[in-house]
C-alpha positions in Angstrom: -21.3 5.7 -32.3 -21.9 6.0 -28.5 -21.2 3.5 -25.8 -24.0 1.7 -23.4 -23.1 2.5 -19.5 -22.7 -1.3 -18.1 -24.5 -2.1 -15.0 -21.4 -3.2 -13.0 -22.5 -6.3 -11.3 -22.6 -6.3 -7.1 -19.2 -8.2 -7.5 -17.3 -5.4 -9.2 -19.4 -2.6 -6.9 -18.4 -4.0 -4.1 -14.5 -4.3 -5.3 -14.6 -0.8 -6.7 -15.7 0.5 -3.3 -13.5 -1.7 -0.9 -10.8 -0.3 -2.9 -10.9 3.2 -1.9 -11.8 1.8 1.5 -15.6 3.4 0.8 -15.1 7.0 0.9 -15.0 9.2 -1.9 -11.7 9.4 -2.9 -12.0 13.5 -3.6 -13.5 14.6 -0.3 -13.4 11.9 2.2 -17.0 11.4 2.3 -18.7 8.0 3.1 -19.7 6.3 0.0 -23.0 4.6 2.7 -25.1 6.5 4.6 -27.9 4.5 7.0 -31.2 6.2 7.8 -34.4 4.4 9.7 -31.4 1.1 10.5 -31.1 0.8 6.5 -28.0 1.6 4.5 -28.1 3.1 1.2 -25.6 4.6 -1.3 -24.3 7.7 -1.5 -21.8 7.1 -4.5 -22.0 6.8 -8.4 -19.3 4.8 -10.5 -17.3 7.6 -12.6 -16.2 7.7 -15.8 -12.2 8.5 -15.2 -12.1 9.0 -19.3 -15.1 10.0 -20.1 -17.6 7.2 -21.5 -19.2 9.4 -24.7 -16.5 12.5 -24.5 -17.6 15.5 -26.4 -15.4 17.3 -29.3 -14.0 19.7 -26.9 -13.2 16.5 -24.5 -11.3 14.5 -27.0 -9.4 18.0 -28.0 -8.6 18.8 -23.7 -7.8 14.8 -23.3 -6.4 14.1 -26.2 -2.4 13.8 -25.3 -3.5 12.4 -21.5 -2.7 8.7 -20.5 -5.5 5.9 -20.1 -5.8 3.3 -17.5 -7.7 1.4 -20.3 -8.4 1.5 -24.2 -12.3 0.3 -22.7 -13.6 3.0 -20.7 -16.0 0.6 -19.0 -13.0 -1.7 -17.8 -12.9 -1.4 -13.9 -9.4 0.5 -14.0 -11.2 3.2 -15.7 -13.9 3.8 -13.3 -13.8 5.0 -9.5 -16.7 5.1 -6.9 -17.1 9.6 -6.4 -20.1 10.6 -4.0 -22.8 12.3 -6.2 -21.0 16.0 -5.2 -17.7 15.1 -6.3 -19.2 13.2 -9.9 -20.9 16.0 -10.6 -18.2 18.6 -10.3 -15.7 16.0 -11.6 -17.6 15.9 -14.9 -19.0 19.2 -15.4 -16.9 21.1 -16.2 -14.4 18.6 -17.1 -10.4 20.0 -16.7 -7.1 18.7 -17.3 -6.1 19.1 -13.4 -8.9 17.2 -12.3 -8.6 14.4 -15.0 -4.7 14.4 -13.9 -5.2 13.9 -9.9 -8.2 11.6 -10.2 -5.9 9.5 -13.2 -3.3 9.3 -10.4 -5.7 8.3 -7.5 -6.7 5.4 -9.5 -3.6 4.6 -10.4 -2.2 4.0 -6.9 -5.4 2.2 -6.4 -4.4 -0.7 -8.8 -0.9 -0.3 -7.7 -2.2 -1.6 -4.3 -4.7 -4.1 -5.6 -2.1 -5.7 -7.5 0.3 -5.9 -3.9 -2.8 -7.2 -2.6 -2.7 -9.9 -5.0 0.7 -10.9 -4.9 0.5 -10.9 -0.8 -1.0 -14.4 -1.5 1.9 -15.8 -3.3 4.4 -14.7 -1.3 4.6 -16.3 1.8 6.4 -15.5 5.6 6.7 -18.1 8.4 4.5 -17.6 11.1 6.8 -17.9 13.5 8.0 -13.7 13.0 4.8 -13.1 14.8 6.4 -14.4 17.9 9.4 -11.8 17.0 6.8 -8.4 16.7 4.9 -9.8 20.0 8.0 -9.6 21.7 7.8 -6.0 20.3 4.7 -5.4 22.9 5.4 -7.3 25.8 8.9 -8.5 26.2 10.3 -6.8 29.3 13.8 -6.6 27.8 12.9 -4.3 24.9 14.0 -1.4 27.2 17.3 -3.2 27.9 20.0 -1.2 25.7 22.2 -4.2 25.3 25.0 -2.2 22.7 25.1 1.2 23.3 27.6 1.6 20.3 25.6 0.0 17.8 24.6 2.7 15.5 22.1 1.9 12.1 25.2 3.0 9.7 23.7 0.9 6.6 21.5 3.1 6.3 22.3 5.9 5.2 24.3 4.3 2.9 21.3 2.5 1.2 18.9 4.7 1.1 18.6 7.0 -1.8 16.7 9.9 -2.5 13.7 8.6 -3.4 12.8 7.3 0.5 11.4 11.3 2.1 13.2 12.8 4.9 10.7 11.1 7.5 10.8 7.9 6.6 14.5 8.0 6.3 14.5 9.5 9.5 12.0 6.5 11.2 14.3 4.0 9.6 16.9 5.2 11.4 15.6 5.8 14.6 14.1 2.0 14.7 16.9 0.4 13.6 19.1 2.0 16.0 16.2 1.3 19.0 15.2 -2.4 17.7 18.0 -4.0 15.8 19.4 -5.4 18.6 16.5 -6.5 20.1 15.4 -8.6 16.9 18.2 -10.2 16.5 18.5 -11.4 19.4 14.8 -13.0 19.1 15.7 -14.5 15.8 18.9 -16.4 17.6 16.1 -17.8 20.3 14.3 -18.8 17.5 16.7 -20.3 16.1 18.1 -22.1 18.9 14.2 -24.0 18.8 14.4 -24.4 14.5 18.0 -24.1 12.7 17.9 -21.9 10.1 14.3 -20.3 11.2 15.5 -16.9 10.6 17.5 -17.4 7.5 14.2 -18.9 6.2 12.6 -15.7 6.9 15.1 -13.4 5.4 15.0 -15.1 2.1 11.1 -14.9 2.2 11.9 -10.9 2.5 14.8 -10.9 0.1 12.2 -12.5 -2.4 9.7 -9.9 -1.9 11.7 -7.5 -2.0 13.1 -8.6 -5.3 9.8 -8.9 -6.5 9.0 -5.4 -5.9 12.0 -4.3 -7.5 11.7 -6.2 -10.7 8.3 -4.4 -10.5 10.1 -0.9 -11.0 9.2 0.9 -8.3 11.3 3.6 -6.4 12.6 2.6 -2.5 9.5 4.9 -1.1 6.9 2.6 -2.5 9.4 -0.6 -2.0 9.2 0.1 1.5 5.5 1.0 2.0 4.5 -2.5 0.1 7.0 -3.9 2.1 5.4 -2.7 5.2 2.2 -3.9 4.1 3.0 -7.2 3.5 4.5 -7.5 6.8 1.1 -6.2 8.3 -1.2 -8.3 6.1 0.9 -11.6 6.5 1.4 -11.4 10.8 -1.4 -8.9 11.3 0.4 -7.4 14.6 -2.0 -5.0 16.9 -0.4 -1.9 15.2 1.4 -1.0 11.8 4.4 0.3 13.6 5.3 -3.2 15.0 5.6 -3.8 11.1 7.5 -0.9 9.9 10.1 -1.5 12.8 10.4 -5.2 10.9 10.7 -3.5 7.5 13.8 -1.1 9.1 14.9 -4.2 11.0 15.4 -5.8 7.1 16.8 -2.6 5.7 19.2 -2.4 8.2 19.4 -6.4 7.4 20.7 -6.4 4.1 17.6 -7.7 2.7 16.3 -4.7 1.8 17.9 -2.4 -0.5 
């Protein structure tokens, strides 16, 4: 017996498009076009597994994972402009099935950080540490020329790539100091300020791990919790935080 195509409601649309930031998640394309001051779509909602797979679809699919028993759920569908859908589904192949599986997948992955960014909290007051980041004269100040980020490499395993470990590193060994410094101010105004905050990363962090996930993607949610929770006027104000933990002990 076939299955009815739901009409996903301008709710879940709009979800299913915000979540690969609406372009197609194959070629980049803009999932909106606007023509005449309108805007219109330029997207269809995909069928990951298929919705009614054909013999020879159930024989190429049939030892491939699901991201849901119900191939209408939302975790089995993804926004493709109408190039992409088409190709994507005729002729349908084990390669593409496998790289559009795990480009959804890493979409939920980061809709579920998303949703635990709201019940994990950080005081607001570590803003006041990454706007010291842009404008405090001192940052140029080396104030321990034989401090050196040796935790590191000592925590780190092979799971983080060769760049990132590398931009750990080099902000650890260029901001450390500098942050620590700001956190003793702070704490000179509120006792315990920055204690407070390192137990708010701890517990993330310990979230994230509990969650399974490799050091790579601990530090990448890690980073964009940071950014989501202080929103600073670039992400690398919130990866030098992130390096500033690792370096820490909080992280890793």
């Amino acid at each position: 017996m076939s299955k009815d195509r739901i009409n996903y409601t301008t709710a879940q649309q709009t979800a299913l498009v915000t979540q690969v930031d609406r372009v197609c998640p194959l070629c980049s394309a803009p999932l909106f076009y606007k023509k005449n001051s309108r805007t219109y779509k330029n997207y269809e909602i995909a069928h990951i597994y298929p919705l009614n797979p054909k013999p020879e679809e159930k024989e190429l699919l049939k030892n491939e994972k699901r991201l849901s028993e119900d191939v209408n759920h939302e975790n089995n569908v993804i926004p493709l402009c109408k190039g992409c859908h088409g190709k994507f589904d005729k002729p349908r192949t084990i390669e593409e099935y496998r790289n559009l599986f795990s480009i959804k997948k890493k979409l939920i992955a980061r809709s579920n950080q998303e949703e635990i960014w709201s019940r994990y909290s950080i005081e607001a007051e570590l803003g006041i540490v990454i706007d010291a980041l842009y404008s405090d004269p001192n940052i140029d100040i080396e104030s321990d020329l034989e401090f050196t980020p040796k935790t590191v490499d000592e925590k780190l395993d092979e799971t983080i790539t060769r760049p990132t470990h590398r931009k750990i590193k080099t902000q650890v060994r260029d901001y450390y100091v500098f942050i620590k410094e700001k956190f003793s101010i702070l704490d000179q105004s509120e006792a315990d300020l920055s204690e407070t905050i390192s137990l708010q990363v701890k517990t993330y962090y310990l979230k994230q791990k509990r969650l399974g996930l490799d050091q790579q993607e601990i530090y990448e949610n890690i980073v964009a919790w940071i950014n989501a929770k202080t929103k600073p006027k670039t992400m690398d104000a919130s990866e030098i935080m992130a390096s500033f933990f690792v370096q820490n002990c909080e992280v890793f």
